[in-house]
N, CA and C atoms of all chains as a GROMACS GRO file, in nm:
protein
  612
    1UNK      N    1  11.288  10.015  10.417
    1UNK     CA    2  11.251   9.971  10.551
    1UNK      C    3  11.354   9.870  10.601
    2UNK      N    4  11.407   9.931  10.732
    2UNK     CA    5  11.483   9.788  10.796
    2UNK      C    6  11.387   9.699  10.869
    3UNK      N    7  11.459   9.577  10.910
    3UNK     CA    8  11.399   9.512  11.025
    3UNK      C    9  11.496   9.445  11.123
    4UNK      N   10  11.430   9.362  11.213
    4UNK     CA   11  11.557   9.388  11.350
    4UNK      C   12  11.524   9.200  11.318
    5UNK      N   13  11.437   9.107  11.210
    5UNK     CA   14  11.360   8.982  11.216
    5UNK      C   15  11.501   8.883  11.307
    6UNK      N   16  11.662   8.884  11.216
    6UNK     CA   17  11.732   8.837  11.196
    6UNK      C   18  11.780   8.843  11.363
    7UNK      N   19  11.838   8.952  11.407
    7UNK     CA   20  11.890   8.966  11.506
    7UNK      C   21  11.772   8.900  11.631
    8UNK      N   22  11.637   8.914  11.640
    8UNK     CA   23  11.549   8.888  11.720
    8UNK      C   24  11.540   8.720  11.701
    9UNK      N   25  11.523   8.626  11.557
    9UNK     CA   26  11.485   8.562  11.517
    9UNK      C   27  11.672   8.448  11.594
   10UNK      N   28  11.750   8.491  11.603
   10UNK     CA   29  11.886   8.447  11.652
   10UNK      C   30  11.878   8.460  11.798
   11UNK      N   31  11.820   8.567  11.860
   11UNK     CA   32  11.814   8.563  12.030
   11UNK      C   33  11.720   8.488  12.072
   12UNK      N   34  11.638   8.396  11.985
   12UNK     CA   35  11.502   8.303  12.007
   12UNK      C   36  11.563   8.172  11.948
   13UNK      N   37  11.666   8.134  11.860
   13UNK     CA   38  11.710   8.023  11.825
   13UNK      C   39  11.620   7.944  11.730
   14UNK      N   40  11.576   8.060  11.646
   14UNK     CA   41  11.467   8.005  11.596
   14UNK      C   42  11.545   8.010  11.403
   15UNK      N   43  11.507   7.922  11.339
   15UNK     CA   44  11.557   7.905  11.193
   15UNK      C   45  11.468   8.055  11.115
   16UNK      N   46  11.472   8.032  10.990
   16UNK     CA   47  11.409   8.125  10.896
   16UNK      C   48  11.282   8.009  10.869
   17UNK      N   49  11.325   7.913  10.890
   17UNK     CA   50  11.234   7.786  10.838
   17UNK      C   51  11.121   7.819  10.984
   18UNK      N   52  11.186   7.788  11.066
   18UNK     CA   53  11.094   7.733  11.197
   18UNK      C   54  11.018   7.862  11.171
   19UNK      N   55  11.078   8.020  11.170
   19UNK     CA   56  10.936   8.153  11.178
   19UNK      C   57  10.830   8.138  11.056
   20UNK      N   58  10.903   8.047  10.950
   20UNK     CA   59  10.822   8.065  10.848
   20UNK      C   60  10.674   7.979  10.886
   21UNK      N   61  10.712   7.914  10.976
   21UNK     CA   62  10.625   7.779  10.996
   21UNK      C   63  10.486   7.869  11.090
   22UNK      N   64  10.570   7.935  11.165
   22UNK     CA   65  10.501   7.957  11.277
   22UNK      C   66  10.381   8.051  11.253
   23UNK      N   67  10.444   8.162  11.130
   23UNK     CA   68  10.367   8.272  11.103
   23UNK      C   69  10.235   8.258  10.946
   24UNK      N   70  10.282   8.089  10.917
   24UNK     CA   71  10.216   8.057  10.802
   24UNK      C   72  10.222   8.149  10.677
   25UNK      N   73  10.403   8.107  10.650
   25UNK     CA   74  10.440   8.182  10.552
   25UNK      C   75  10.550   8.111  10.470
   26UNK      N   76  10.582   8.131  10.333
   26UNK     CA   77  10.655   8.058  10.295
   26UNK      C   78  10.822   8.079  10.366
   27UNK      N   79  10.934   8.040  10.336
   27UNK     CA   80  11.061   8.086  10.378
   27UNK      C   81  11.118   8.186  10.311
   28UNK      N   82  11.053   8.174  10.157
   28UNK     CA   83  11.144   8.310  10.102
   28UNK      C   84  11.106   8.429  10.120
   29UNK      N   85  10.975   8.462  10.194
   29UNK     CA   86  10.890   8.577  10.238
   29UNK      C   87  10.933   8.614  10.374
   30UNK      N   88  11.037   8.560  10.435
   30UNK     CA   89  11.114   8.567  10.573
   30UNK      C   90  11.223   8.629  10.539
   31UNK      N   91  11.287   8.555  10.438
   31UNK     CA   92  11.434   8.599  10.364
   31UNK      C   93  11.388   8.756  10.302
   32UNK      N   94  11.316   8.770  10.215
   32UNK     CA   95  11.250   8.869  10.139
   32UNK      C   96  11.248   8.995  10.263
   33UNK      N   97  11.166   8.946  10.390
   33UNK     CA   98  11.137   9.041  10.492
   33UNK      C   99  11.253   9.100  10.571
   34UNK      N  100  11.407   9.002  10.582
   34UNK     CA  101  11.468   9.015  10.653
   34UNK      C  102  11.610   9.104  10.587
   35UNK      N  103  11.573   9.118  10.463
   35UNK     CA  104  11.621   9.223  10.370
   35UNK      C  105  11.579   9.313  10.302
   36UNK      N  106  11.448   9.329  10.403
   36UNK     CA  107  11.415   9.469  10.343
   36UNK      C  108  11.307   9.516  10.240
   37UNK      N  109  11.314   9.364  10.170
   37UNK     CA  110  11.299   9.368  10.012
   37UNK      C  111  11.131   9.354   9.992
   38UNK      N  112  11.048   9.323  10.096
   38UNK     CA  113  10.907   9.283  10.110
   38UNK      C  114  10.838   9.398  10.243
   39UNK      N  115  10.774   9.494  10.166
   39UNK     CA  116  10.663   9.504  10.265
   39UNK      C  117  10.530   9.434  10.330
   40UNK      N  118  10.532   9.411  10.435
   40UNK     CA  119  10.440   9.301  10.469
   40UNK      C  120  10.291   9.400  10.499
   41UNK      N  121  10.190   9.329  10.512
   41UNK     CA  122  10.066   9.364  10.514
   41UNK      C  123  10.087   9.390  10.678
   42UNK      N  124   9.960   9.442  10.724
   42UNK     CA  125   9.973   9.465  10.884
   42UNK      C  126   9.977   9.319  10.957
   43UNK      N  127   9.883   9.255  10.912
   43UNK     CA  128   9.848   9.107  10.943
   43UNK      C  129   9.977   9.028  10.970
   44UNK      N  130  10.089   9.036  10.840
   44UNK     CA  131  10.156   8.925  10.856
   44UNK      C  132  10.261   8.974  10.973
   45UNK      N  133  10.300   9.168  10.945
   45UNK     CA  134  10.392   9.211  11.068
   45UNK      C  135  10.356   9.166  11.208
   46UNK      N  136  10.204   9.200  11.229
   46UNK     CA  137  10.176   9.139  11.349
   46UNK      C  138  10.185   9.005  11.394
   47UNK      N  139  10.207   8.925  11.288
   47UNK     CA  140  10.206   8.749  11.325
   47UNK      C  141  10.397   8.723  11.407
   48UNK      N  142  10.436   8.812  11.301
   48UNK     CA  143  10.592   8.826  11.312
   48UNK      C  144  10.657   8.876  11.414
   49UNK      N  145  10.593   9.001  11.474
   49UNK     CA  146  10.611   9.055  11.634
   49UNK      C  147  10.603   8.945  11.675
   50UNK      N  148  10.480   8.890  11.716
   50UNK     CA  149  10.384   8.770  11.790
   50UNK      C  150  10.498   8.707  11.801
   51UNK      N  151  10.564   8.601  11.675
   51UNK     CA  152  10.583   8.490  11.709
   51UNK      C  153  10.774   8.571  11.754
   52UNK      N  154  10.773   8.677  11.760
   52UNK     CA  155  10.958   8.689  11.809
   52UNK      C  156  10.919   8.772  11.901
   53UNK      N  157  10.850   8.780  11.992
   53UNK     CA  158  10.806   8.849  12.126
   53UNK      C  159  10.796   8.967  12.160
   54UNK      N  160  10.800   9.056  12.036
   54UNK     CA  161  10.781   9.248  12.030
   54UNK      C  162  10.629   9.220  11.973
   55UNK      N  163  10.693   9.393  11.934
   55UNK     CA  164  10.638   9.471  11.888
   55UNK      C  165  10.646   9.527  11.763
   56UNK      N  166  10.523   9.561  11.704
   56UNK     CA  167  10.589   9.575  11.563
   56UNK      C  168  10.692   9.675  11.518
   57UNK      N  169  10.675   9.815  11.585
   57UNK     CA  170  10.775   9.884  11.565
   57UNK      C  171  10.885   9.873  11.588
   58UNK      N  172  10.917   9.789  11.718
   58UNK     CA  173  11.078   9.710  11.745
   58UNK      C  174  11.095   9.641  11.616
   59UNK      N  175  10.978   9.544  11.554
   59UNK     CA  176  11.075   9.436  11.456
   59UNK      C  177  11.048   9.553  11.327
   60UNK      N  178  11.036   9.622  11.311
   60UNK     CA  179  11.014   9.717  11.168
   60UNK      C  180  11.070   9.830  11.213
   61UNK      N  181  11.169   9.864  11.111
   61UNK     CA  182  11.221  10.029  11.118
   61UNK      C  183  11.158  10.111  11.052
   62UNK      N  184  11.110  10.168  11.020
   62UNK     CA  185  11.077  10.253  10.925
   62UNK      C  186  11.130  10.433  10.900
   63UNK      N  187   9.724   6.166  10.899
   63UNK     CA  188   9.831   6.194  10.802
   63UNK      C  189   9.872   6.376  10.824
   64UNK      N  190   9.712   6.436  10.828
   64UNK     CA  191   9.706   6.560  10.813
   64UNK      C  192   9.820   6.626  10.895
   65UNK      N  193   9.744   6.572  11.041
   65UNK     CA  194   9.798   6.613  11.146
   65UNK      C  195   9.972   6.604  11.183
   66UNK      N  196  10.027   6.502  11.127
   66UNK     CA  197  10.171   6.446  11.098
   66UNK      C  198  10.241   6.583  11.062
   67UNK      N  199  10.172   6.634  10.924
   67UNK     CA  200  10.248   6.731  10.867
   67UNK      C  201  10.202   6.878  10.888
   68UNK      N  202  10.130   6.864  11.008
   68UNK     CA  203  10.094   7.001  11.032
   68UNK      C  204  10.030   7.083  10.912
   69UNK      N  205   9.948   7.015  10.788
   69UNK     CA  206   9.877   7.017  10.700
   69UNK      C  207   9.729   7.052  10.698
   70UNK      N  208   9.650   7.153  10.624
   70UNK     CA  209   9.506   7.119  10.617
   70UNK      C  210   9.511   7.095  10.501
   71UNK      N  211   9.369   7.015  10.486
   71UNK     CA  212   9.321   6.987  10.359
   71UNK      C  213   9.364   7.055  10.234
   72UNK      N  214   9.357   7.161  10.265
   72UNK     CA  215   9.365   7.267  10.110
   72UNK      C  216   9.491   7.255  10.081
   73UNK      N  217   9.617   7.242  10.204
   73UNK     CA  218   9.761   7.249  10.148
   73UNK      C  219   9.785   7.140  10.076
   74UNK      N  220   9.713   7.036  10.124
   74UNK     CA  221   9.725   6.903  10.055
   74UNK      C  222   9.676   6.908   9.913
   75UNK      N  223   9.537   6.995   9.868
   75UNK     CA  224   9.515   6.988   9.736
   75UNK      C  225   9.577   7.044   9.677
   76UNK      N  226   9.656   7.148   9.734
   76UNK     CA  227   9.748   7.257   9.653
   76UNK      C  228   9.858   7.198   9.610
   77UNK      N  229   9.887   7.135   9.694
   77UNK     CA  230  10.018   7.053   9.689
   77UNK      C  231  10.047   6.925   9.588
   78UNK      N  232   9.920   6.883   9.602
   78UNK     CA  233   9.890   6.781   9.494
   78UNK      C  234   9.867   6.836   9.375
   79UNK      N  235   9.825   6.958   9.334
   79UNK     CA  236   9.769   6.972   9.212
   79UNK      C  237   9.923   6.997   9.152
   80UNK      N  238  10.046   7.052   9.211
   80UNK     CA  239  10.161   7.047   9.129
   80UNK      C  240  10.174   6.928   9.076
   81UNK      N  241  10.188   6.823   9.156
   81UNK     CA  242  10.241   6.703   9.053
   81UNK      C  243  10.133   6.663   8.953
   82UNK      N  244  10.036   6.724   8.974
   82UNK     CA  245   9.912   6.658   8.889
   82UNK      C  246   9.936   6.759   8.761
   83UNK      N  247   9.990   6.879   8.753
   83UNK     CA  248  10.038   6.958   8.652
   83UNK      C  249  10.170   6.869   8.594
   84UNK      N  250  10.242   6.816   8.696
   84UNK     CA  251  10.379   6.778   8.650
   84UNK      C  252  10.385   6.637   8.597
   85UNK      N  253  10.276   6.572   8.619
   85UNK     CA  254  10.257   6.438   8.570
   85UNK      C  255  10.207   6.543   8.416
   86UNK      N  256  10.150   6.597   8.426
   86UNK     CA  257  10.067   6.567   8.279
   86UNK      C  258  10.129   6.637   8.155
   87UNK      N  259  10.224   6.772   8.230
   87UNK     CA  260  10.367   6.816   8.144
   87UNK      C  261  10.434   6.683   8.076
   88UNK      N  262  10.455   6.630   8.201
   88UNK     CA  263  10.538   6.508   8.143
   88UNK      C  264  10.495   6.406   8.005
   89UNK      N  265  10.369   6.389   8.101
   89UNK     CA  266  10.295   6.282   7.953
   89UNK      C  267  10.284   6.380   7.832
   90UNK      N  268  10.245   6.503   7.801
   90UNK     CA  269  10.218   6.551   7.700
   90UNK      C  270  10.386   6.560   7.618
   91UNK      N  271  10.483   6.556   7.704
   91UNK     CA  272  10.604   6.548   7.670
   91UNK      C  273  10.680   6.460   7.556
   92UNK      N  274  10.612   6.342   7.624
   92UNK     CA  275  10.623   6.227   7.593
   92UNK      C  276  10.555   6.151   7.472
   93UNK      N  277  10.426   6.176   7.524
   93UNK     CA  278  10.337   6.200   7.373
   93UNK      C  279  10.393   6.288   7.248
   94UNK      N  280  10.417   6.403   7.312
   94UNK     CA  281  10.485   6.479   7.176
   94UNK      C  282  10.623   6.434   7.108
   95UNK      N  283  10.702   6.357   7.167
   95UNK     CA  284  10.827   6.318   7.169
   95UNK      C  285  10.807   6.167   7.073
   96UNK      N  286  10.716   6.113   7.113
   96UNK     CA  287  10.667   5.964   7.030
   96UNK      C  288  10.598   6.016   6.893
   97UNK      N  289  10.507   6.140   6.915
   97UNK     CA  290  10.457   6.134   6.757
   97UNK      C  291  10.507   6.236   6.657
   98UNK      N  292  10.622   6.309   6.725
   98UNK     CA  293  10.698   6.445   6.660
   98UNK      C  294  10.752   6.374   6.500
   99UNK      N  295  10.687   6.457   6.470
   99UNK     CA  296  10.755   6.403   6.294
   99UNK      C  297  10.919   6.413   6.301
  100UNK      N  298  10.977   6.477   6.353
  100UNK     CA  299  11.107   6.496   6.408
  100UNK      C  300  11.162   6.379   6.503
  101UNK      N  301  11.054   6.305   6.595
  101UNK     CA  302  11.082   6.232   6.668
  101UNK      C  303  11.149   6.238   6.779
  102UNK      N  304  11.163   6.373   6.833
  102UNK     CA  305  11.232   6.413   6.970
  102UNK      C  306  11.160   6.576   6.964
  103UNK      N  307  11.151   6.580   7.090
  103UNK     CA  308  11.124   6.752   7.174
  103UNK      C  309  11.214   6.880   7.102
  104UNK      N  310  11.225   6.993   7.038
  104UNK     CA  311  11.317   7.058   7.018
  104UNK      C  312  11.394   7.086   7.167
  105UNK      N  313  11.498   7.056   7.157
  105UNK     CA  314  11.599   7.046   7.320
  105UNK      C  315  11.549   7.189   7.407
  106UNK      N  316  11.530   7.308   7.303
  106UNK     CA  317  11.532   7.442   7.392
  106UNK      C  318  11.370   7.456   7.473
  107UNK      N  319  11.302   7.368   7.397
  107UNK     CA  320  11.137   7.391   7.464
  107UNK      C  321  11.162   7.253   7.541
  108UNK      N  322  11.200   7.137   7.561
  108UNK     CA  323  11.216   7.049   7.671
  108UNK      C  324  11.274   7.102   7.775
  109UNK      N  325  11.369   7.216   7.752
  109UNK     CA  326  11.464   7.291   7.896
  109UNK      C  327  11.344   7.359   7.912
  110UNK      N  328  11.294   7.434   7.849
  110UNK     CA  329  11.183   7.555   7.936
  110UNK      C  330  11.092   7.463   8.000
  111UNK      N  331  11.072   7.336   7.935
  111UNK     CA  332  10.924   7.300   8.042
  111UNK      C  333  10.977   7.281   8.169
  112UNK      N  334  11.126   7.170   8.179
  112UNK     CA  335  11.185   7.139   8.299
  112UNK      C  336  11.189   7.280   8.372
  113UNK      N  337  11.225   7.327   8.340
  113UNK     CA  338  11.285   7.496   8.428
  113UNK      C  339  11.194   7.516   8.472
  114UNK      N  340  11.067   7.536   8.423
  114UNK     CA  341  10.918   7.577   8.427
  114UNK      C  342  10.878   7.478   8.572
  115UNK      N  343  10.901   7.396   8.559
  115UNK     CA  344  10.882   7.272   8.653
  115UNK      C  345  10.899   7.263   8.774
  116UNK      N  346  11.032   7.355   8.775
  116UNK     CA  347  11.126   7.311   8.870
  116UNK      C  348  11.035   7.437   9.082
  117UNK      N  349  10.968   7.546   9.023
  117UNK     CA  350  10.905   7.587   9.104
  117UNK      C  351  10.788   7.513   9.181
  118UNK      N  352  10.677   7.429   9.079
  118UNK     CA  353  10.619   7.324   9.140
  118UNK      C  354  10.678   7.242   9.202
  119UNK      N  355  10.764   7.128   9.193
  119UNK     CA  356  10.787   7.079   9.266
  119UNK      C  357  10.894   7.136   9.433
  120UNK      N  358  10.974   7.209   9.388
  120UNK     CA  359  10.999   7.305   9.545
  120UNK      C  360  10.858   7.329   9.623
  121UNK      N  361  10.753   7.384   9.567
  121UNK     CA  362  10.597   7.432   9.623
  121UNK      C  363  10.536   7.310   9.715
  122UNK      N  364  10.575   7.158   9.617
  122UNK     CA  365  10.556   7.082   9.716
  122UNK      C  366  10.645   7.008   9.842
  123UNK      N  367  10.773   7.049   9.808
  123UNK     CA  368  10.861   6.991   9.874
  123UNK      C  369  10.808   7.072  10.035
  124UNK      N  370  10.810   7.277   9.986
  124UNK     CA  371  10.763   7.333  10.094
  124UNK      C  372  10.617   7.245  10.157
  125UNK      N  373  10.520   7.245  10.083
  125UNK     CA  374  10.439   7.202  10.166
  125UNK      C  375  10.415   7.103  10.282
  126UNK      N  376  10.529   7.013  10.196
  126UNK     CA  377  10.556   6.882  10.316
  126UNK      C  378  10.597   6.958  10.458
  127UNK      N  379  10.691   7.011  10.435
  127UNK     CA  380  10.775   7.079  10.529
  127UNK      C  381  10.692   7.116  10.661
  128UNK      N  382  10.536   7.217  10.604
  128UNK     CA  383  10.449   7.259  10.678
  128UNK      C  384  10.431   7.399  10.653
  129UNK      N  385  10.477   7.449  10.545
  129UNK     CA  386  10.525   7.591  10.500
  129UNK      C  387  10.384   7.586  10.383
  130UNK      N  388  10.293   7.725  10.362
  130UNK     CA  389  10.166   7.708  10.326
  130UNK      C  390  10.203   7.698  10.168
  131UNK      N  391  10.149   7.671  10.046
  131UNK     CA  392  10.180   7.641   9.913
  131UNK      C  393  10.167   7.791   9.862
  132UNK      N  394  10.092   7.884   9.893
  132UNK     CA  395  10.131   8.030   9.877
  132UNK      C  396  10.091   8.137   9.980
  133UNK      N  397  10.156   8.260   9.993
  133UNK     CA  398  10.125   8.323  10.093
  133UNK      C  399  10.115   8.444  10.002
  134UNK      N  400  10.138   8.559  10.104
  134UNK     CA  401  10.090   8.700  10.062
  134UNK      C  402  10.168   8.757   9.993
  135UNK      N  403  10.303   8.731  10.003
  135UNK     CA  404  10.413   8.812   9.886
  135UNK      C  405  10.358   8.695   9.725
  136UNK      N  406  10.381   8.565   9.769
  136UNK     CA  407  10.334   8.511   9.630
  136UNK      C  408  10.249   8.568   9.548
  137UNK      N  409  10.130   8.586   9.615
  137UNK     CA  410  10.035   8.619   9.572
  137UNK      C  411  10.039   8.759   9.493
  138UNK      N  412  10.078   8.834   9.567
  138UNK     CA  413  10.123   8.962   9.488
  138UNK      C  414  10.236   8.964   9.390
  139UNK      N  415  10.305   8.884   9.367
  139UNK     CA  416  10.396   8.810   9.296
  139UNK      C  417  10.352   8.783   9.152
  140UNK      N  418  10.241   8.703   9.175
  140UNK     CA  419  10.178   8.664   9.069
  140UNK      C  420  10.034   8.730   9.038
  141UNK      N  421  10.007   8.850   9.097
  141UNK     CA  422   9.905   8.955   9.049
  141UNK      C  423   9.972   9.030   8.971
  142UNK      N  424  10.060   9.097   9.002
  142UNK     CA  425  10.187   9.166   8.886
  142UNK      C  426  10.199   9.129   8.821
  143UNK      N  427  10.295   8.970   8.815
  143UNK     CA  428  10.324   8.916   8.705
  143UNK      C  429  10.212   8.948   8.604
  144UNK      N  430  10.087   8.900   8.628
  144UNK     CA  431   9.982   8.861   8.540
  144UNK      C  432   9.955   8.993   8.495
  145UNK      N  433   9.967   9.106   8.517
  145UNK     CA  434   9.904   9.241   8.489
  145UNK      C  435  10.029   9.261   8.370
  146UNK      N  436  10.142   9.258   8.407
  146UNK     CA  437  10.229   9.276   8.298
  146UNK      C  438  10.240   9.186   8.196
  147UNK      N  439  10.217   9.048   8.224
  147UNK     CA  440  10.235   9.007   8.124
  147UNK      C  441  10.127   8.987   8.045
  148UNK      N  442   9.996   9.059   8.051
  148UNK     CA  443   9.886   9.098   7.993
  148UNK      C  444   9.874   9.213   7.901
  149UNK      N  445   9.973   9.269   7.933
  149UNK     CA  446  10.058   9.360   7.834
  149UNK      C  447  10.128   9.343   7.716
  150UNK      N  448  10.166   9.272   7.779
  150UNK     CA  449  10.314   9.221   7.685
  150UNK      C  450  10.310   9.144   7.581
  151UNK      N  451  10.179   9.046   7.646
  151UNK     CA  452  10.097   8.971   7.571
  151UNK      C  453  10.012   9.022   7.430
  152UNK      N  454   9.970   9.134   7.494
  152UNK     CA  455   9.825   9.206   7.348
  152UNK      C  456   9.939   9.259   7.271
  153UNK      N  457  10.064   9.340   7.285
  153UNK     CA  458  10.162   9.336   7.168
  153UNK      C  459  10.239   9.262   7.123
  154UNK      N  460  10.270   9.132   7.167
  154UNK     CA  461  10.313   9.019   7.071
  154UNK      C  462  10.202   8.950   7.007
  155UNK      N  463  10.078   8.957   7.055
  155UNK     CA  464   9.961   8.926   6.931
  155UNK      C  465   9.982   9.010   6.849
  156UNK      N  466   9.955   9.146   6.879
  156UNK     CA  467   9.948   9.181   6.764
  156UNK      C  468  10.094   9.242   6.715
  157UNK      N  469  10.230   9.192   6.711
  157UNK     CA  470  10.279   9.205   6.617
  157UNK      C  471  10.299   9.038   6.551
  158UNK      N  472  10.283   8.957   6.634
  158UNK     CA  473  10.221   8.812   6.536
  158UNK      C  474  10.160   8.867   6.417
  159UNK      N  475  10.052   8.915   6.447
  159UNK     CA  476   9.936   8.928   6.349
  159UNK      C  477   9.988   9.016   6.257
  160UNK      N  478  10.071   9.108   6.289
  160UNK     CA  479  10.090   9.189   6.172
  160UNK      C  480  10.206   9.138   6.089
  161UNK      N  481  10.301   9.080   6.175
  161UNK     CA  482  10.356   8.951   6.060
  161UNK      C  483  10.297   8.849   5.935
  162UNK      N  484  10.242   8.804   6.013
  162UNK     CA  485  10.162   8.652   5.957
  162UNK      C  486  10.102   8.716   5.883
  163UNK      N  487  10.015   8.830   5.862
  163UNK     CA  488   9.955   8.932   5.764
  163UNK      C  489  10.040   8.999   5.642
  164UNK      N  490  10.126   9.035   5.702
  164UNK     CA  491  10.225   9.102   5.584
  164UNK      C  492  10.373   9.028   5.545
  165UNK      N  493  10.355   8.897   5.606
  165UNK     CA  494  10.491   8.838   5.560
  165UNK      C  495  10.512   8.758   5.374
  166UNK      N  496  10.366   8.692   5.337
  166UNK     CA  497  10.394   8.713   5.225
  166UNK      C  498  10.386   8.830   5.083
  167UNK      N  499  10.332   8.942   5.127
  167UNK     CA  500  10.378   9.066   5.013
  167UNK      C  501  10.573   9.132   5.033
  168UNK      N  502  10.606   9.091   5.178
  168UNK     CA  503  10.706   9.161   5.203
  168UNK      C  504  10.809   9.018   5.235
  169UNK      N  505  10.785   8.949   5.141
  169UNK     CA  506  10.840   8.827   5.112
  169UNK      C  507  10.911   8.748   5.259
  170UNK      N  508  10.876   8.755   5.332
  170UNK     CA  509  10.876   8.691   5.475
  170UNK      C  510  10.905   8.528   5.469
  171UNK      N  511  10.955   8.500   5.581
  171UNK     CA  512  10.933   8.342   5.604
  171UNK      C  513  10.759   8.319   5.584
  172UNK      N  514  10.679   8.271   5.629
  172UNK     CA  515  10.550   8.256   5.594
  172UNK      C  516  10.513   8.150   5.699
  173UNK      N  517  10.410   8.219   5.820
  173UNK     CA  518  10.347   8.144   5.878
  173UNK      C  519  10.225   8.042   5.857
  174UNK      N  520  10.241   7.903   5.877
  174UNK     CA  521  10.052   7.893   5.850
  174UNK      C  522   9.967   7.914   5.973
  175UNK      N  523   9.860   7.916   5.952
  175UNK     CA  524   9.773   7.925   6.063
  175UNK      C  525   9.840   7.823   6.228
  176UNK      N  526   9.863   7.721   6.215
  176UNK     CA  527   9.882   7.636   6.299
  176UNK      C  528  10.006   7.661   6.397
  177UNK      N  529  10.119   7.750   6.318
  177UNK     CA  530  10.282   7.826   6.392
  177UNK      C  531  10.207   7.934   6.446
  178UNK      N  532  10.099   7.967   6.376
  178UNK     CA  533  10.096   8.103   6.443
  178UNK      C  534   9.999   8.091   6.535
  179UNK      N  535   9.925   7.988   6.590
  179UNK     CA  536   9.844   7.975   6.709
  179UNK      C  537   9.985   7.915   6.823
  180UNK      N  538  10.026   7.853   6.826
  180UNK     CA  539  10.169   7.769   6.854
  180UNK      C  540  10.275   7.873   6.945
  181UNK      N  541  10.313   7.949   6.846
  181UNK     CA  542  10.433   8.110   6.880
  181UNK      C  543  10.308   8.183   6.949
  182UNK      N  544  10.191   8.234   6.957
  182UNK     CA  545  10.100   8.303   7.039
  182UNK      C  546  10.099   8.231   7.180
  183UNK      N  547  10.061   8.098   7.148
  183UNK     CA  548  10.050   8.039   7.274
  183UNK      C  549  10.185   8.063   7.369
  184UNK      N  550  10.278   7.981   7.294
  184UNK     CA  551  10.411   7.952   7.381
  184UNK      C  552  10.446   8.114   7.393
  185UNK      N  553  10.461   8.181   7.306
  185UNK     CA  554  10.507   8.323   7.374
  185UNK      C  555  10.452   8.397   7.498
  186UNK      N  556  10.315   8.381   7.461
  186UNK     CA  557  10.233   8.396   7.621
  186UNK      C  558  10.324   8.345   7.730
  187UNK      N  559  10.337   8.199   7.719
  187UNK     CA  560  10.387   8.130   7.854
  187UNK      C  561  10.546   8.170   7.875
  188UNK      N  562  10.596   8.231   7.773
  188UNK     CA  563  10.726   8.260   7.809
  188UNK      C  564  10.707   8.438   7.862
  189UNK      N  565  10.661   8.509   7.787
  189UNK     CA  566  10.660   8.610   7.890
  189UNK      C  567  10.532   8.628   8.017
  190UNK      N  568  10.486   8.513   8.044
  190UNK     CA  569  10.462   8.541   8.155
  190UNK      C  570  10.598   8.519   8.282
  191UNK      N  571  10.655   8.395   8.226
  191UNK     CA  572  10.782   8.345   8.277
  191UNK      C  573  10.861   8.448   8.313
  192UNK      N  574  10.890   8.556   8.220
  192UNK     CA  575  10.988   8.646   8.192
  192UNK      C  576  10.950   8.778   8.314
  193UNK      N  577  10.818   8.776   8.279
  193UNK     CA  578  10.710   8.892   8.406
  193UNK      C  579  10.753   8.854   8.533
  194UNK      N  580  10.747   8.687   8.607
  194UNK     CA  581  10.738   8.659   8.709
  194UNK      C  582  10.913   8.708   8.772
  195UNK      N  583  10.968   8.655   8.674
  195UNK     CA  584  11.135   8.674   8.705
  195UNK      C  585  11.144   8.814   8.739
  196UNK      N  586  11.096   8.865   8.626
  196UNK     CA  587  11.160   9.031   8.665
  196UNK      C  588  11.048   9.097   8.788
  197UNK      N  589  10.956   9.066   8.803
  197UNK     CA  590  10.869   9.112   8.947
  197UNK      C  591  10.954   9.054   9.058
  198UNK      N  592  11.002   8.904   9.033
  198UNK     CA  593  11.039   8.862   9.155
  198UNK      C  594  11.228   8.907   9.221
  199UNK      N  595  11.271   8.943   9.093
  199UNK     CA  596  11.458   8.965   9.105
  199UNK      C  597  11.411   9.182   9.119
  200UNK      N  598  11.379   9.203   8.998
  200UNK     CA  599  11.418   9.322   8.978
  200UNK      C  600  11.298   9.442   9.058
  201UNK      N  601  11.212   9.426   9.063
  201UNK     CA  602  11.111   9.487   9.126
  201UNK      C  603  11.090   9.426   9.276
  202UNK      N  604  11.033   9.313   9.288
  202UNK     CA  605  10.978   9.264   9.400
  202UNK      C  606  10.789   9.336   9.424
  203UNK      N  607  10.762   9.253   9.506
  203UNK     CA  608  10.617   9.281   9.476
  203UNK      C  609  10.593   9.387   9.581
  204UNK      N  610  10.472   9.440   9.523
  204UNK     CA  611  10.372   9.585   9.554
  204UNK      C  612  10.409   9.581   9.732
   0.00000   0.00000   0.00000
């Protein structure tokens, strides 16, 4: 799975720290997400749209 | 205070209970280090506790931050871990046991009861160690 977190998470000026904050998640579960390496539950994708202003299928490739 | 760190209650107990683990690593450390018939820690089990350590206190550093003390990859992190190293675990008992059983006919070093509760225990805690690493580098969670 890709994701778009990085590129979206940079057009918002937002850290890996600051989304981690926002979505009540640790930072390495951002890092983890933003490589691919973590499938997230529906819950947390949707917190993650939310807080970078899509949609989930924009921030998730699948 | 709460409110300062963008904290609830629970992150705060979570957060606290590391050092309350890491205070008492320490003292048992210390204790063991004062009454060791040897009179010092063997150096390689003083590095594992520090190493061991070193995730609690990051857990709280995050918490200050405002970052929760575990979330949903953790968690699955350490459901794995624990499933494998529940494994891993019932065959180093029992090849303990089949040591400590057959080491003096097959002229063995020779455990007493007390090494061999000791190597059960600490082996547990090292391959759980070993579980978490390889779930978290080589697999990654479910």
């Amino acid at each position: 799975m890709r994701t778009r977190i990085k590129e979206l998470r940079a057009r918002h000026e937002m850290t890996q720290e600051d989304l981690a904050i926002k979505v009540g998640v640790r930072r390495e579960t951002i890092v983890f997400l933003e490589k691919g390496k973590y499938n997230p539950s529906l819950r947390l994708a949707h917190d993650v749209a939310v807080a970078l202003g899509s949609s989930i299928d924009e921030v998730f490739i699948f | 205070m709460l409110d300062e760190f963008n904290m609830t209650t629970n992150d705060w107990m979570r957060g606290s209970f590391a050092w309350v683990v890491t205070a008492a690593v320490l003292l048992t450390l210390a204790v063991w280090a004062e009454f060791s018939a040897r009179g010092a820690l063997p150096p390689i089990i003083a590095g594992m506790i520090l190493v061991f350590m070193i995730p609690f206190l990051k857990r709280f550093n995050d918490v200050i931050k405002g970052m929760p003390d575990a979330d949903e990859r953790i968690k699955a992190m350490e459901r794995d871990a624990s499933a494998m190293a529940f494994t891993l675990s019932i065959w180093w008992m029992l090849a303990l046991m089949f040591y400590a059983g057959n080491a003096a006919e097959n002229g063995w070093p020779e455990l007493i009861p007390r090494h061999v509760a000791a190597a059960g225990i600490l082996g547990m805690g090292i391959l759980f160690g070993i579980s978490y690493l390889h779930v978290r580098i080589r697999v990654g969670p479910a």
